[in-house]
N, C-alpha and C positions, 0 to 999 in steps of 0.2 A: 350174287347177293352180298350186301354191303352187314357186316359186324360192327355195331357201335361198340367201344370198348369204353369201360368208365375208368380217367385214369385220376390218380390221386388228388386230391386237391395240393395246393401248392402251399406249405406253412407261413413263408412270407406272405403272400395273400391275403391268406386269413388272418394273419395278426395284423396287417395291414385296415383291412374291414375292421375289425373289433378296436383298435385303436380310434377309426373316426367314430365309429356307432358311439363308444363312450364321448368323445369330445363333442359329440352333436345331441348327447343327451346333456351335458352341463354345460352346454352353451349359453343357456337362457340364463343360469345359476355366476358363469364367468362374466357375462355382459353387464350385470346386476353388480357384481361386485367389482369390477372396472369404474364404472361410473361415481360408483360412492367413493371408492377409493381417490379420482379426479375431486370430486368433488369436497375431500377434504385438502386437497393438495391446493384448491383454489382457495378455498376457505383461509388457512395458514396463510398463505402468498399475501389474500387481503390483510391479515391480522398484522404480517409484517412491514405491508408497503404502505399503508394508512395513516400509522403513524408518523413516519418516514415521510412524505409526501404532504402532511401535515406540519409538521416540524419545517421544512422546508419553505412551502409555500408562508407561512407563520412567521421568519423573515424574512423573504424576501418584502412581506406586508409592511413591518416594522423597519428594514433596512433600508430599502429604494429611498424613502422620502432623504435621507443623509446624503444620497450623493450629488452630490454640485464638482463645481470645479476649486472647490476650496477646501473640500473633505480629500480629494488627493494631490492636491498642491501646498497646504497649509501643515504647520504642523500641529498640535498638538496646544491648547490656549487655558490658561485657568478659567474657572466656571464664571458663568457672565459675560464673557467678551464673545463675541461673534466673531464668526468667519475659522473658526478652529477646525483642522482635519487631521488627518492621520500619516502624513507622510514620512515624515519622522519614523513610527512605529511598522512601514513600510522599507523604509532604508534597513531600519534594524533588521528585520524579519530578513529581509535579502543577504543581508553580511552575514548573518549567525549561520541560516542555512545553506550561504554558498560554503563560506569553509570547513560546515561538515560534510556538506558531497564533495571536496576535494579531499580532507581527509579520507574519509568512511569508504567513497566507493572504492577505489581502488586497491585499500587495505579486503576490504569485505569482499571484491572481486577474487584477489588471490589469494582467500582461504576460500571461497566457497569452489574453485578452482581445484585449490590441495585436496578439498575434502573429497571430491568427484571424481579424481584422481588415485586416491588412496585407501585404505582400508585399515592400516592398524590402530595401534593404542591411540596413538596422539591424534589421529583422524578420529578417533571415537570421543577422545575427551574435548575435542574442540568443539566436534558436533554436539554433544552433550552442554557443552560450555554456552555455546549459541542457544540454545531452546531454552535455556535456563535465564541466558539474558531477556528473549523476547518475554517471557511473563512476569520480569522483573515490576514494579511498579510503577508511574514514572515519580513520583513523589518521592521514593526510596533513589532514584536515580537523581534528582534535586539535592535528596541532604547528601549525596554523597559529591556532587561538586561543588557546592556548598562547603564541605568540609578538606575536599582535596585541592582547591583553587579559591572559592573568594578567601576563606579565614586568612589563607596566606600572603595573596596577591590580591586583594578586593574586586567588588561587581566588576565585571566586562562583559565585551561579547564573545569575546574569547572564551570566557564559564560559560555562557549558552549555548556557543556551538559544540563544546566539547559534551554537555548534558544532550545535545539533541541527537549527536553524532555516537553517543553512549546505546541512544534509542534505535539509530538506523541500520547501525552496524551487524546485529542478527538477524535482520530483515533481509540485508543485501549478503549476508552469507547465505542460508538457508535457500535463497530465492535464487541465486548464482549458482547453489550447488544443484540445485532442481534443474536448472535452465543446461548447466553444460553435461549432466547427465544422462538427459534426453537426444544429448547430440548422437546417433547411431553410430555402432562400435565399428560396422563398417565402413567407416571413412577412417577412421582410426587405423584399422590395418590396413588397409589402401595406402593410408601413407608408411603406415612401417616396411610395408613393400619396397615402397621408392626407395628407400634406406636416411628417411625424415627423422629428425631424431625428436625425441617429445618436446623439448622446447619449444621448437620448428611448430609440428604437430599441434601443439598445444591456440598457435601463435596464430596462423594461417587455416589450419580448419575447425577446430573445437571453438575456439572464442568467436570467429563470424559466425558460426554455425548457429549458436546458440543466444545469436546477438536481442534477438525478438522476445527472449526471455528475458536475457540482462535487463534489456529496458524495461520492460514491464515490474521486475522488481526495485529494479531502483526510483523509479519516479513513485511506486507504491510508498518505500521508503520514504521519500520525499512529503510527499500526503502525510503520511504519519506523521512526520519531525514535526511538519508545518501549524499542525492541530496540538501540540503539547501546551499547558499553561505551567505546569507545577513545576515543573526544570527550570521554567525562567524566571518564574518568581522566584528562585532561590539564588540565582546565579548573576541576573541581570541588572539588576538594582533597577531600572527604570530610567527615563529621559526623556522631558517635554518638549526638546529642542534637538533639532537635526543634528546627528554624529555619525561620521562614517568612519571613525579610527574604533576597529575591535578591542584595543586595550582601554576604553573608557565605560562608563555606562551607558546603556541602551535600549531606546524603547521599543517593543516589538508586539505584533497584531493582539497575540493571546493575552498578555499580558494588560494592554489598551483593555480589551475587552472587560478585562476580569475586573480592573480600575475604575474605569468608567461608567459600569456597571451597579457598581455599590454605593456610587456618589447620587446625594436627594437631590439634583440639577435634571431638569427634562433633555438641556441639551448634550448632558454628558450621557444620557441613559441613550439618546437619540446616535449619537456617534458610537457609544458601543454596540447597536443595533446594527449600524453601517458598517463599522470595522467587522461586524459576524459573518454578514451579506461576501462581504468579500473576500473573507477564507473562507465560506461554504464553496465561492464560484473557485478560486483556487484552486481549492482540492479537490470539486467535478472535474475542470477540467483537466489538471493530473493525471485523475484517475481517467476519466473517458480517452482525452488523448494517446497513453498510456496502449490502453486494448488495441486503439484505431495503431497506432505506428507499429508497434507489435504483428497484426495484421497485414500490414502493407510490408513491412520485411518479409513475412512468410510468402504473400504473396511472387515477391519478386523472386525469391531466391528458387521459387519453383521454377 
């Protein structure tokens, strides 16, 4: 004859059951609140890309009609005369901000570098020092080259790059410190194994390592400098005619804009539309480029 014994229930078990029994009573309650939740998150996303995509499309409407082959061949013409472009304010724009990414990156590389490296006082007040730059104003950043370079040595584009280069320089720290940060500390002592010394280390695996970061903040930088007007209005004095020597004056996109702009001529208001069109593509492509190479380093280095 066979004894059933009743043996204890198992407490995992059961708090297992009472666990789902609750989740499958606010099931109904969580799916309800999921949805709405999305559906402010879509709401907001509209609210923000609306405008945004609006702004956009709103010049390219107004910009397009500007471009011919004499808006990037031509320079720069007083009101009335036909066939005026912007090229001039395109040279500019290239000299100001090639010599602050010679400057700035490599300065801003090896503190952002020091800082991900280090940990004391002066790593704290550089860092500190850096955050304090990026919320600077840029207009604050204008009268101050303005007062530290033209008063003394008048407009150039040598004052614009060092005002843009003012701007990019906490961007390319902070972004450099974040990027060689992220390089895992295990390759770090792999090489202090070898008997690598940090230079070396430094040289050979943290800065490649971390290279898909570098670039993505520098070209960000770069977008930034690229969009500033108030630096150059204070620094640049302006120039309707082609100059490629930095120590003269010089006219450059943001500036074009802001100029041409304010002037009661259809055709100057139509070229500053044009000159807008092509820092907005500018600085997409920057930026998108930017993600995409970024991407394709990570990829490969897997």
């Amino acid at each position: 004859m066979t004894v059933l014994v009743d043996l204890p229930a198992d407490p995992t078990v059961e708090r297992r059951r009472a666990v789902q029994a609750a989740a499958a009573s606010s099931l109904r309650r969580r799916k309800l609140a999921s949805t709405a939740a999305l559906g402010v998150c879509w709401v907001f996303l509209a609210v923000a890309v609306v405008p945004l995509v609006a702004v956009v499309a709103y010049v390219v409407a107004k910009g397009l009609p500007a471009w011919n082959a004499d808006f990037f061949t031509n320079s720069t013409v007083p009101e009335g005369i036909p066939g005026g472009g912007v090229w001039n304010a395109i040279v500019g724009t290239m000299v100001i901000t090639g010599i602050a990414i010679v400057v700035t990156v490599p300065l801003g590389l090896l503190v952002g570098l020091f800082l991900a490296e280090s940990e004391g006082r002066v790593a704290a007040a550089l860092r500190f020092t850096a955050d304090v730059m990026t919320g600077i104003p840029s207009i604050t950043v204008g009268i101050f080259g303005y007062i530290a370079i033209v008063r003394n040595y008048g407009y150039s584009g040598f004052a614009g790059a060092f005002a843009i280069g003012f701007i990019m320089l906490p961007v390319i720290v902070r972004a450099g410190e974040s990027a060689f940060r992220g390089v895992p500390t295990s390759l770090n002592e792999a090489a202090l194994a070898l008997g690598a010394r940090k230079a070396t280390i430094a040289r050979r695996v943290v800065v490649p390592t971390a290279l898909p970061g570098v670039i993505t903040g520098v070209l960000l930088a770069v977008a930034r400098g690229l969009g500033e007007t108030a630096p150059l209005l204070l620094t640049i004095g302006g120039n309707q005619y082609l100059q490629w020597n930095p120590t003269k004056q010089m006219a450059a996109l943001p500036t074009t804009i802001y100029n041409s702009s304010s002037q009661p001529y259809a055709d100057q208001v139509q070229l500053a539309w044009g000159a807008a069109l092509l820092l907005v593509v500018v600085v997409l492509v920057l930026s998108i480029g930017s993600r995409l190479l970024a991407a394709r380093l990570r990829k490969e280095r897997r």
